[in-house]
KOLPA-127015 format. One record per atom (N, C-alpha, C): residue in one letter; z, y, x; residue number from 1. Coordinates in Angstrom, 3 decimals. Layout:
<atoms>
residuo  z  y  x  num
A  Z  Y  X  NUM
...
</atoms>
This chain:
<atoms>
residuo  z  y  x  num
X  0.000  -1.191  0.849  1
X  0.000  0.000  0.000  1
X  0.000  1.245  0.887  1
X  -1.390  2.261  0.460  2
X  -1.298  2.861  1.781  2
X  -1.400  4.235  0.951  2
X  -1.063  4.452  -0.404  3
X  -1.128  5.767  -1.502  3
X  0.277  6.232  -1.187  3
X  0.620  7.747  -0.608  4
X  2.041  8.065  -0.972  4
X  2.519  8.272  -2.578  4
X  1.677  8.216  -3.315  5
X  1.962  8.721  -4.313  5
X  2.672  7.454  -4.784  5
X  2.137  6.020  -5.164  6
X  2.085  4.903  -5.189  6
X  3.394  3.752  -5.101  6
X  3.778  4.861  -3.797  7
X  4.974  4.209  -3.229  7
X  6.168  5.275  -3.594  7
X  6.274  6.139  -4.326  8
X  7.369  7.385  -4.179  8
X  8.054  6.733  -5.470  8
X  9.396  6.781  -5.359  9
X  10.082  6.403  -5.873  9
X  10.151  6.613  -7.622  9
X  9.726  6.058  -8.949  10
X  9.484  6.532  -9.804  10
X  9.924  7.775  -10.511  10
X  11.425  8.168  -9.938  11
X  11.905  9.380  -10.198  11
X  11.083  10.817  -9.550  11
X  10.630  9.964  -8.761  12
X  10.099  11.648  -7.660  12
X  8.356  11.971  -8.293  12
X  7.970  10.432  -9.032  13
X  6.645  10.366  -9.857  13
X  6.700  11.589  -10.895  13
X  7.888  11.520  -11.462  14
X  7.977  12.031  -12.703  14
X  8.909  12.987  -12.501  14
X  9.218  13.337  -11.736  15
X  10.326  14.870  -11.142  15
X  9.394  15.937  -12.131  15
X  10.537  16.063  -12.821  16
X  10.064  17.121  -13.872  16
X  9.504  18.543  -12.748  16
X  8.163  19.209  -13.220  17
X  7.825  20.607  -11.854  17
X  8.215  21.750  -12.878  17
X  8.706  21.779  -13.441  18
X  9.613  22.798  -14.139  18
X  10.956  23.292  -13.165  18
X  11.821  22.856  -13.043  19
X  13.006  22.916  -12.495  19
X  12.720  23.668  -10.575  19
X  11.934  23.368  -10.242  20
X  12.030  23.196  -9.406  20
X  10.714  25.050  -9.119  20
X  10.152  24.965  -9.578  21
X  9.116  26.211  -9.730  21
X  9.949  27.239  -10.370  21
X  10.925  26.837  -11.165  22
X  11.688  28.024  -12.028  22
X  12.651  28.406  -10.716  22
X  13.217  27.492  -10.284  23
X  14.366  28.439  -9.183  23
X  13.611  28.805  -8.333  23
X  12.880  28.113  -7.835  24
X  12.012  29.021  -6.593  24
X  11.727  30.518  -6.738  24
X  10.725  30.364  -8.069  25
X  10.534  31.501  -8.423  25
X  11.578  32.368  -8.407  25
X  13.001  32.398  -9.331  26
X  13.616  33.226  -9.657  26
X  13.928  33.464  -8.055  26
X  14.088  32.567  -7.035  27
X  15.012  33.443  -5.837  27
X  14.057  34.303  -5.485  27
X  12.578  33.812  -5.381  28
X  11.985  35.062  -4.426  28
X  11.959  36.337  -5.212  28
X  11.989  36.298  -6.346  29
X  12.179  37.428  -7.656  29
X  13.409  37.798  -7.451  29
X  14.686  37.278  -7.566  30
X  16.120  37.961  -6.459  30
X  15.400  38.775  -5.450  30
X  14.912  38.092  -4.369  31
X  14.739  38.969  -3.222  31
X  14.031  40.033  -3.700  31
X  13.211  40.243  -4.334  32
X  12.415  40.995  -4.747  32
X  13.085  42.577  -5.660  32
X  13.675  41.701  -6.328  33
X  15.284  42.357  -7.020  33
X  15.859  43.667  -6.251  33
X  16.128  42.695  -5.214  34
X  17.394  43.279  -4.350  34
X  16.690  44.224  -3.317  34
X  15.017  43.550  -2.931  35
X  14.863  44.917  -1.902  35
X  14.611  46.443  -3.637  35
X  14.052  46.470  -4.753  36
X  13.904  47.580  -5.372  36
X  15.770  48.148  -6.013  36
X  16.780  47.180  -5.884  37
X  17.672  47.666  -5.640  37
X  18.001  49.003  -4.591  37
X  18.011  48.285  -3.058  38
X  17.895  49.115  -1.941  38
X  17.190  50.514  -2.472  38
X  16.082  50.033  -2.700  39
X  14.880  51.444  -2.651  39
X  15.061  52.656  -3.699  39
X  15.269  51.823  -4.710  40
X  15.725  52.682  -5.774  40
X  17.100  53.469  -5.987  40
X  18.080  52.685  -5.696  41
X  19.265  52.847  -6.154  41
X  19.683  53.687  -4.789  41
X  19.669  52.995  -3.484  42
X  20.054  53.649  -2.588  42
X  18.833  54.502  -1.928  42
X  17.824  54.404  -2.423  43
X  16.628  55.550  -1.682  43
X  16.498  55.110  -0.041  43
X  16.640  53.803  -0.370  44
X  16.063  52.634  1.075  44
X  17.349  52.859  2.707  44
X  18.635  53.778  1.694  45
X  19.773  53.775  3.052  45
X  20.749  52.655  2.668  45
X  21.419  52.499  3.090  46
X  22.140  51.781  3.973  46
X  23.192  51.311  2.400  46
X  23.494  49.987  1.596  47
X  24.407  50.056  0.582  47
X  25.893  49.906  0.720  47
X  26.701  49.916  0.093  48
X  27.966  50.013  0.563  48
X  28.737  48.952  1.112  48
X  28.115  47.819  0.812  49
X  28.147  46.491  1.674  49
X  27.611  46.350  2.591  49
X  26.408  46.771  2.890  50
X  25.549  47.059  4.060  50
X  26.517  48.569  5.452  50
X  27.057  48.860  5.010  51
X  27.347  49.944  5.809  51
X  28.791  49.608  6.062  51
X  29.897  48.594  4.710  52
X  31.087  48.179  5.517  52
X  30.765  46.825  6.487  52
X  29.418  46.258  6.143  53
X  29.363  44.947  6.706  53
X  29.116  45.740  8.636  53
X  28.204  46.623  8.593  54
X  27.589  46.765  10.172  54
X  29.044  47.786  10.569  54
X  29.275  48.411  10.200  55
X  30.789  48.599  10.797  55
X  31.921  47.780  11.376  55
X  31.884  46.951  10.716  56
X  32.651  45.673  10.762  56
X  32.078  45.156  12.372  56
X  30.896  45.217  12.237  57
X  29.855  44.323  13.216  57
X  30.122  45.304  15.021  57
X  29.590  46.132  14.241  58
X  29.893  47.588  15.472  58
X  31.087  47.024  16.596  58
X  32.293  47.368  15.394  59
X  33.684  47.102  15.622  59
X  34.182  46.668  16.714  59
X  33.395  44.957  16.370  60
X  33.299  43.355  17.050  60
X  32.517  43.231  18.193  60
X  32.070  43.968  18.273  61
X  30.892  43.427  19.453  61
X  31.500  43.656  20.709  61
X  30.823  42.083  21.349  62
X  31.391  41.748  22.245  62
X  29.904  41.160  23.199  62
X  30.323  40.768  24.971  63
X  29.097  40.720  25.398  63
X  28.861  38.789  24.985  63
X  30.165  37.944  24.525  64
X  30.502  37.070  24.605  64
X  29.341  36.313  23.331  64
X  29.133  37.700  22.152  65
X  28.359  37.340  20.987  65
X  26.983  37.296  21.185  65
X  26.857  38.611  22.036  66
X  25.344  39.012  22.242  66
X  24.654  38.177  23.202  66
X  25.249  37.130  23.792  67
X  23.988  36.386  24.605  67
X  23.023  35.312  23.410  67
X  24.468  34.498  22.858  68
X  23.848  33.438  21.114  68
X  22.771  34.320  20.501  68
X  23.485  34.946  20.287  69
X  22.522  36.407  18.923  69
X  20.909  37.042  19.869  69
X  21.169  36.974  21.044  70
X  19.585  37.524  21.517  70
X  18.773  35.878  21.904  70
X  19.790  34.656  21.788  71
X  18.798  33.863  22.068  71
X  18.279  33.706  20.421  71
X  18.844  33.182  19.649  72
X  18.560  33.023  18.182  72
X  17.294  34.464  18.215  72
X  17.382  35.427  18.418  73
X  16.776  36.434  18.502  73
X  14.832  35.927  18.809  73
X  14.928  35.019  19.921  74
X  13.978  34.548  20.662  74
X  13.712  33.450  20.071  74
X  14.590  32.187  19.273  75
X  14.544  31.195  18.855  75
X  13.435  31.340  17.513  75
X  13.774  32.207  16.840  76
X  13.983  32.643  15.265  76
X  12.170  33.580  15.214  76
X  11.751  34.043  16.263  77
X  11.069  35.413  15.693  77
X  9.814  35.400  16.850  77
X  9.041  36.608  16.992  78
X  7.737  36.472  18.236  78
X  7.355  35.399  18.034  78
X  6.038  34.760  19.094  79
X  5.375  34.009  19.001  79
X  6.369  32.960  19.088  79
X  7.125  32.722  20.008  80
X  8.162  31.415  20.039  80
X  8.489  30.850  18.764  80
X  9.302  31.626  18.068  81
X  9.588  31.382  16.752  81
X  8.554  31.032  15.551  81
X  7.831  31.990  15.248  82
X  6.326  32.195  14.183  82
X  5.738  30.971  14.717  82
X  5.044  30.560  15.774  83
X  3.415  30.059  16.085  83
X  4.674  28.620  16.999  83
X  5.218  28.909  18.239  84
X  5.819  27.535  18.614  84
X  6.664  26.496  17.930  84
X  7.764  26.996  17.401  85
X  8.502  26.062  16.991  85
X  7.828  25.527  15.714  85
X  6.983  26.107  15.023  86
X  6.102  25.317  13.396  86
X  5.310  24.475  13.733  86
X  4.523  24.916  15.187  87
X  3.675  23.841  15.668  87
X  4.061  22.704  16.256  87
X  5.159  22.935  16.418  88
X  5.944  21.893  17.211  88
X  6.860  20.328  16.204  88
X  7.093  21.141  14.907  89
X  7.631  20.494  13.850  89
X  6.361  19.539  13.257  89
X  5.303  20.627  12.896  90
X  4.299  20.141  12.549  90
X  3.472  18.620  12.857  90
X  3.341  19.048  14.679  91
X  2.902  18.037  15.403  91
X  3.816  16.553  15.477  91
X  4.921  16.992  15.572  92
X  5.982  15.837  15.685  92
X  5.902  14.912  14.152  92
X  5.406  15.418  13.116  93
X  5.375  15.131  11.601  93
X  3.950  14.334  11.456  93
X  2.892  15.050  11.988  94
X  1.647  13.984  11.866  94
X  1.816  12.926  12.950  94
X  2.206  12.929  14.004  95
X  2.386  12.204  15.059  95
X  3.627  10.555  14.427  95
X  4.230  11.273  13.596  96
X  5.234  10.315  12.960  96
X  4.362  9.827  11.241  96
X  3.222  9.867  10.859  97
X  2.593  9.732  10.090  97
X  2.598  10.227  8.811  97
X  3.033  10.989  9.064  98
X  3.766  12.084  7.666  98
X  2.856  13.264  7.404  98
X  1.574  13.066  7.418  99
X  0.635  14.295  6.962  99
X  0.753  14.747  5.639  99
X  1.473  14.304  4.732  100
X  1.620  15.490  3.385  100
X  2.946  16.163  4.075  100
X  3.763  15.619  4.465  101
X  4.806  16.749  4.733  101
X  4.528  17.740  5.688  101
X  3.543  17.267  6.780  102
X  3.292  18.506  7.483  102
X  2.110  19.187  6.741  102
X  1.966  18.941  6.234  103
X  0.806  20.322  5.303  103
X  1.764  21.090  4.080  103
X  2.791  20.010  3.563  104
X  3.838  21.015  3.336  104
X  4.511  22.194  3.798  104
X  4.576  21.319  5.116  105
X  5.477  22.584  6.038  105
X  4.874  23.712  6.389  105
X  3.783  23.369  6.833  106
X  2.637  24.140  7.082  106
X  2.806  25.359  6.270  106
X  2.309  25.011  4.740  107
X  1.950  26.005  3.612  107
X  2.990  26.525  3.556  107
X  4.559  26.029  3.483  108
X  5.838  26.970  2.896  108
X  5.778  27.802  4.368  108
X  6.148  27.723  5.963  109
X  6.057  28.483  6.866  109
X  4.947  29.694  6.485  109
X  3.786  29.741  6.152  110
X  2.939  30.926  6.088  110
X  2.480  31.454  5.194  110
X  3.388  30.626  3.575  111
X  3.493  31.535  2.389  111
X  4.758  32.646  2.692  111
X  5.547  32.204  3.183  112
X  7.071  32.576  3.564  112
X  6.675  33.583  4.448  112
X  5.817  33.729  5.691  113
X  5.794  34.618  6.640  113
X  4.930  35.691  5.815  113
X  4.013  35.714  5.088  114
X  2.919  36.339  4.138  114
X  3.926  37.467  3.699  114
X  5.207  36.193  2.432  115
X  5.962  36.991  1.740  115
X  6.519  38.296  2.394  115
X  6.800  37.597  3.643  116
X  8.074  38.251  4.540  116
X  7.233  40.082  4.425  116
X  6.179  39.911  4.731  117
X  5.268  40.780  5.568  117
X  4.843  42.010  4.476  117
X  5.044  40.987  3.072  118
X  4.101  41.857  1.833  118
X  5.740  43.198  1.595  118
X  6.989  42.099  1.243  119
X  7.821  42.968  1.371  119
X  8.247  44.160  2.170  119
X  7.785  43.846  3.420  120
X  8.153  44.843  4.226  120
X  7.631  46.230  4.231  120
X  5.946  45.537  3.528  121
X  5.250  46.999  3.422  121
X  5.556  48.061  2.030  121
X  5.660  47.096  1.292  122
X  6.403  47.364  -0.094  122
X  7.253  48.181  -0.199  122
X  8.540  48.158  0.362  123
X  9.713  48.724  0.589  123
X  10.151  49.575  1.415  123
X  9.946  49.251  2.848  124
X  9.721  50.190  4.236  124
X  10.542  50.728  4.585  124
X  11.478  49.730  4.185  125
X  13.023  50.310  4.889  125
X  13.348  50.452  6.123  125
X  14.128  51.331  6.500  126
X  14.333  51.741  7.766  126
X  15.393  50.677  8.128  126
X  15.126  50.298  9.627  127
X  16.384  49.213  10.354  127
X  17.998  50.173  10.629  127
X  18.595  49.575  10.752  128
X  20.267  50.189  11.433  128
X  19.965  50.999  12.710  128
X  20.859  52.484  12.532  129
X  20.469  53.016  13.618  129
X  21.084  52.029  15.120  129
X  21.789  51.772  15.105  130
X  22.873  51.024  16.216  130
X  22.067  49.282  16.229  130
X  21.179  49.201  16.778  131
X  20.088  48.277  17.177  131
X  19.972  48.046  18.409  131
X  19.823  46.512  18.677  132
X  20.472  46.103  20.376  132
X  18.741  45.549  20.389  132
X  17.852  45.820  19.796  133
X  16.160  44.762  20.127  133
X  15.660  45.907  19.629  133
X  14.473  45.616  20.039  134
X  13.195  46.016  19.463  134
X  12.584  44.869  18.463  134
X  11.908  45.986  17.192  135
X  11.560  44.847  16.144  135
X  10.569  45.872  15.631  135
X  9.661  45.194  14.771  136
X  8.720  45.721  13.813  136
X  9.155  46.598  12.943  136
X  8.606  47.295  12.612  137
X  8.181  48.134  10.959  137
X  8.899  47.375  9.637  137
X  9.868  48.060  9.032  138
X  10.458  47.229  7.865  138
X  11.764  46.088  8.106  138
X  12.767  46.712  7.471  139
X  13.699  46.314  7.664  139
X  14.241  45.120  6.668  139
X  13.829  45.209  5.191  140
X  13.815  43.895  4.160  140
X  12.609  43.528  3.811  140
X  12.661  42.151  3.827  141
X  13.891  41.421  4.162  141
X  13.542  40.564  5.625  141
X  14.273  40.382  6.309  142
X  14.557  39.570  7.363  142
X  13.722  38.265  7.650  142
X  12.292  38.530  8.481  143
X  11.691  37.127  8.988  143
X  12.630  36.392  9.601  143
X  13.061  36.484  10.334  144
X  13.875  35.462  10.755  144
X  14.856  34.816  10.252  144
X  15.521  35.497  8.887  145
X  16.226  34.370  7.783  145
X  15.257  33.941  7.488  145
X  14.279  34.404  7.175  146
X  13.370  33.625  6.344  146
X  12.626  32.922  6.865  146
X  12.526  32.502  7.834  147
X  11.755  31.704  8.847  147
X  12.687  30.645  8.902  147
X  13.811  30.951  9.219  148
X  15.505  29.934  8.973  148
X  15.437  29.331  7.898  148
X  15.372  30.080  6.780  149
X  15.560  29.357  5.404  149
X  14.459  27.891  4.830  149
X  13.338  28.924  5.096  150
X  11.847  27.974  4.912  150
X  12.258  26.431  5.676  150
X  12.668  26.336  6.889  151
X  12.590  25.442  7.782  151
X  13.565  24.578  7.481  151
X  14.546  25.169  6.934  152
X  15.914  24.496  6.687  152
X  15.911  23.976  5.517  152
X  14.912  24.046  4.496  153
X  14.861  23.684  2.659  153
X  13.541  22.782  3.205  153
X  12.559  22.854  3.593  154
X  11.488  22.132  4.302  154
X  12.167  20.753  4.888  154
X  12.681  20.893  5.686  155
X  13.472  19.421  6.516  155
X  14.387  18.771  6.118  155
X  15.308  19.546  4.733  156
X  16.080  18.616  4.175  156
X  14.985  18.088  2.738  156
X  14.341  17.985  2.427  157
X  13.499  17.851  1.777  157
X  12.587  16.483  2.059  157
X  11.866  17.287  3.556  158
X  11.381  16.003  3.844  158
X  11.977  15.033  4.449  158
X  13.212  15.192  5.661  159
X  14.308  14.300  5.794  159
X  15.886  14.183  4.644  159
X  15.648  13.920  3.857  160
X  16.997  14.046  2.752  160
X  18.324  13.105  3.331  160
X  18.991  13.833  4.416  161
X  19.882  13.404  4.976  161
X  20.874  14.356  5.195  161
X  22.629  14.206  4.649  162
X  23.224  15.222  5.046  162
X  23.396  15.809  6.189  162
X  23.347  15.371  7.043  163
X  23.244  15.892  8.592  163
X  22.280  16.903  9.305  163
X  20.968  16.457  8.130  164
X  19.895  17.607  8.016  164
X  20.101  18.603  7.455  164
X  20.703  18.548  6.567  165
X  21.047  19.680  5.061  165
X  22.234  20.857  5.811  165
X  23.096  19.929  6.455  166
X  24.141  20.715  7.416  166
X  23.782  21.267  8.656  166
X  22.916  21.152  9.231  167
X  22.272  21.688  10.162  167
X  21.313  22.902  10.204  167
X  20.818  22.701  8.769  168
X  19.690  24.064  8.577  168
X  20.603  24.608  7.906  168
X  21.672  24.436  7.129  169
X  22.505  25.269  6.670  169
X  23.244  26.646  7.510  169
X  23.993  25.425  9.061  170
X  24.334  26.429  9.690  170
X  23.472  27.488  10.538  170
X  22.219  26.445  11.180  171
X  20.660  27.502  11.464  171
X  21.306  28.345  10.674  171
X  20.466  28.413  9.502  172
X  20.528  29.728  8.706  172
X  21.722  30.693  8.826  172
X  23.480  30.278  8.596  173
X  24.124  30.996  8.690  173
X  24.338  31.742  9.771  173
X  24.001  30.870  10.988  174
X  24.028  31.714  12.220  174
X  23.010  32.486  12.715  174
X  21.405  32.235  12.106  175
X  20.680  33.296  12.627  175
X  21.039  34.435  11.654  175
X  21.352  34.581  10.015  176
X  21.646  35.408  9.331  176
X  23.053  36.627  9.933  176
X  23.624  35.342  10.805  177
X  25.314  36.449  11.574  177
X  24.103  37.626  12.982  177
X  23.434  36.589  13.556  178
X  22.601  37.146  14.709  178
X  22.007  38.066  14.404  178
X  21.553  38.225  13.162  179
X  20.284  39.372  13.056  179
X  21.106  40.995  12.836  179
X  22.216  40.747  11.922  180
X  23.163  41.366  11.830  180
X  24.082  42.128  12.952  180
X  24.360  41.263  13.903  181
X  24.985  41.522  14.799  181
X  23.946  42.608  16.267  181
X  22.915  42.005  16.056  182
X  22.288  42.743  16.762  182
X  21.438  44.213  16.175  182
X  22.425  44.347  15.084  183
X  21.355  45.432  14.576  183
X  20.165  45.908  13.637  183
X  19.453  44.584  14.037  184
X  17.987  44.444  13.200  184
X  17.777  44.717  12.078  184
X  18.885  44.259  11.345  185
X  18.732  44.386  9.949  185
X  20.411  44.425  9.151  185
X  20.121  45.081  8.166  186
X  21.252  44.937  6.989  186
X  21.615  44.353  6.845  186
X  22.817  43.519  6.101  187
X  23.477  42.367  5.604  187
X  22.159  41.929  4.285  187
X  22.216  42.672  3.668  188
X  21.305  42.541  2.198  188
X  19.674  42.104  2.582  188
X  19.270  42.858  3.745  189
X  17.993  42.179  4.556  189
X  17.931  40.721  5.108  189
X  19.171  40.208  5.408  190
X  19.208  39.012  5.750  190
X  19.316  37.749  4.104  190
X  19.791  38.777  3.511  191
X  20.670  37.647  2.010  191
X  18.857  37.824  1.304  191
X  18.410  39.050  1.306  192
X  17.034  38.875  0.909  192
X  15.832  37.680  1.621  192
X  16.196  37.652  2.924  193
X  15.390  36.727  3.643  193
X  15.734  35.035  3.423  193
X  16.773  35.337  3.151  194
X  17.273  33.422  2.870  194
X  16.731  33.086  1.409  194
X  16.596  34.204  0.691  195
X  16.291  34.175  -0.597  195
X  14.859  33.725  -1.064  195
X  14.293  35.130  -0.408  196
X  12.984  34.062  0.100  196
X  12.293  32.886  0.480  196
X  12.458  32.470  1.683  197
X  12.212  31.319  2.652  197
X  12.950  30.646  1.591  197
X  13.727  30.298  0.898  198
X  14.346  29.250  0.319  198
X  13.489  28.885  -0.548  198
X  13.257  30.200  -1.723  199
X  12.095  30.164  -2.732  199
X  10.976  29.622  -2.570  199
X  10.591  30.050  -1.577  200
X  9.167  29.416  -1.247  200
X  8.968  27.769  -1.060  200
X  9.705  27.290  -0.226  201
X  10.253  25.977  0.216  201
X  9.749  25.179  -1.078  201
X  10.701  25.551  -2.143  202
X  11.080  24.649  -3.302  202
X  9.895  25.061  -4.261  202
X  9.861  26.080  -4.384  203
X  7.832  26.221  -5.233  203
X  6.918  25.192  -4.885  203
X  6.658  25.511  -3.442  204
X  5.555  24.419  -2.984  204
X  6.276  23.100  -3.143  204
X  7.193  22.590  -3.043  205
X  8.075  21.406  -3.146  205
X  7.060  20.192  -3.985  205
X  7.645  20.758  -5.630  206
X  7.864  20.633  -6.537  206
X  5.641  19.956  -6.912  206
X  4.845  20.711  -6.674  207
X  3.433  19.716  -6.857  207
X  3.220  18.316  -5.747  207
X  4.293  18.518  -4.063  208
X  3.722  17.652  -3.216  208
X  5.176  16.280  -3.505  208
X  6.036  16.191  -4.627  209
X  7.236  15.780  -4.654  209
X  6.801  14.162  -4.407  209
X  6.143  13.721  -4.658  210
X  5.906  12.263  -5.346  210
X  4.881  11.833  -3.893  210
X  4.502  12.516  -3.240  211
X  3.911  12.442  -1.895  211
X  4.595  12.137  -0.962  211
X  5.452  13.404  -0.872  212
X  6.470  13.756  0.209  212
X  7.351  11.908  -0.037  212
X  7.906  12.088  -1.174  213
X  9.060  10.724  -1.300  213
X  7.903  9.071  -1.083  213
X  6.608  9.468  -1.309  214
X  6.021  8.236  -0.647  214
X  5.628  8.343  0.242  214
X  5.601  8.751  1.251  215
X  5.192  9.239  2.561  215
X  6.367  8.454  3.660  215
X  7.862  8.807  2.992  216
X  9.114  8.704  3.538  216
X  9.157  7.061  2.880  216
X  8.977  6.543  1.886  217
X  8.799  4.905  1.604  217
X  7.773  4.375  2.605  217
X  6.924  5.418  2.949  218
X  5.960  4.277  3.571  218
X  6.574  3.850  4.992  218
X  7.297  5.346  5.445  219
X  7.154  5.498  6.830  219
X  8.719  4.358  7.009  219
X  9.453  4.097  5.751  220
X  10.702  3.113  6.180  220
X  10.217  1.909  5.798  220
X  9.124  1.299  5.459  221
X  8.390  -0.364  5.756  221
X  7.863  -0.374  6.648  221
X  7.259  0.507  6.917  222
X  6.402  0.650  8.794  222
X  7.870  0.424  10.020  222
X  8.876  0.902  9.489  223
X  9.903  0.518  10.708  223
X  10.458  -0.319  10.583  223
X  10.763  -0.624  9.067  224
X  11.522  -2.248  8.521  224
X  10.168  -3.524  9.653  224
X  8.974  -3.378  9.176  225
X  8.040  -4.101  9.504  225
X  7.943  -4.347  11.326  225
X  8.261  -3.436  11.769  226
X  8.037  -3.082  13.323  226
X  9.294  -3.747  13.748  226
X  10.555  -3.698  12.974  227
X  11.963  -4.717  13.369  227
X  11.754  -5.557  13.149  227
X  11.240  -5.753  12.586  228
X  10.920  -7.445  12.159  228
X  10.185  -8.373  12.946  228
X  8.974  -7.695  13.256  229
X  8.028  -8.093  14.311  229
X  9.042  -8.460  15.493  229
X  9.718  -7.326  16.292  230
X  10.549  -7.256  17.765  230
X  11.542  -8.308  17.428  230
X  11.929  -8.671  15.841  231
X  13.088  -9.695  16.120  231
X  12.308  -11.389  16.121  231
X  11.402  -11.456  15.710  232
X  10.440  -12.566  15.709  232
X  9.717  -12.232  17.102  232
X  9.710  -11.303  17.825  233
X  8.933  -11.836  18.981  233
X  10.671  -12.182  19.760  233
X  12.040  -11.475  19.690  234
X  12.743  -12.113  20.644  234
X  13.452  -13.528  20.351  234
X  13.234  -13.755  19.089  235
X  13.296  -15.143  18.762  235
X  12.500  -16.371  18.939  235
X  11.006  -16.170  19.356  236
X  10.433  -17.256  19.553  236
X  9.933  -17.524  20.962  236
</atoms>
């Protein structure tokens, strides 16, 4: 049986695409929310959570924070981040025989970076004056949560393992502390960027569901099958 669809578990056949298109949607519509919040309400300065949060941050800073926070900086964003580490997920995913999930990943990474980009022009918020990097034009919402988020709803998805789920969790929480800490962006620029990248994730999810979960059946008889083989060749 060589159909992912075929092999996906009958629940993931019939995974209602309602549920799953409705939250998506609504978060990137949050983010969306929250940057005409900013713009409107505060006339694109700084909100009152946003201005006790980077105070707070100011406060704290230490040289002990800023080495984590400028690597995440490098990890998260530029070509390293955008173009290496997706290609790198990517490749490791067809290489492991999983071509619907890497065309998944694919599409949520550069609907997500699109989003990132449309907002920014949209809104055109100015970054924190007290900024430790240099960064682009547009301050909400935050590529690099959202580059975090995408990656982190993407891999627990296609690996559905808690260890995965806890791992992009903290990714996310810690590039969301990093971006903050260094300045780049607002507290609300970062909560907008997770909002995003999350949204997106689970939109596209929701048509490749019954793929993705036979893709992951196929790829655990291909290793059941391959143990089996190595224990019949050290047995005979």
């Amino acid at each position: 049986m060589t159909n992912p669809e075929r092999a996906a578990d009958p629940a993931a056949r019939h995974i209602s695409r309602r549920w799953p298109v409705v939250s998506g949607i609504s978060a990137m519509m949050l983010a969306a929310l929250l940057g005409l919040v900013v713009v409107v309400r505060a006339n694109g300065a700084a909100l009152e959570v946003d201005a006790e949060w980077m105070s707070e941050i100011i406060e704290h800073r230490m040289t002990v924070w800023e080495v984590p926070s400028l690597f995440m900086n490098t990890l998260g964003g530029g070509l390293f981040g955008v173009f290496v580490v997706p290609l790198v997920i990517i490749l490791v995913l067809v290489l492991i025989k999983r071509p619907w999930a890497a065309g998944y990943y694919l599409g949520a990474t550069v609907l997500s970076a699109v989003g990132v980009q449309l907002l920014k022009q949209v809104f055109g918020r100015a970054r924190p004056e007290d900024i430790l990097v240099t960064s682009d034009f547009g301050s909400f919402p935050s590529g690099h949560v959202a580059n975090a988020a995408t990656m982190a709803v993407c891999l627990a998805i296609i690996f559905p393992r808690l260890w995965v789920v806890l791992a992009g969790a903290v990714y996310t929480i810690v590039m969301l502390l990093s971006r903050t800490y260094l300045g780049a962006h607002w507290l609300t620029d970062t909560i907008g960027g997770l909002l995003l990248g999350a949204g997106v994730a689970i939109v596209l999810w929701a048509p490749v569901a019954a793929k993705l979960d036979g893709e992951r059946a196929l790829a655990a008889r291909r290793r059941l099958e391959r143990q089996r083989k190595r224990q019949k060749t050290l047995t005979s």
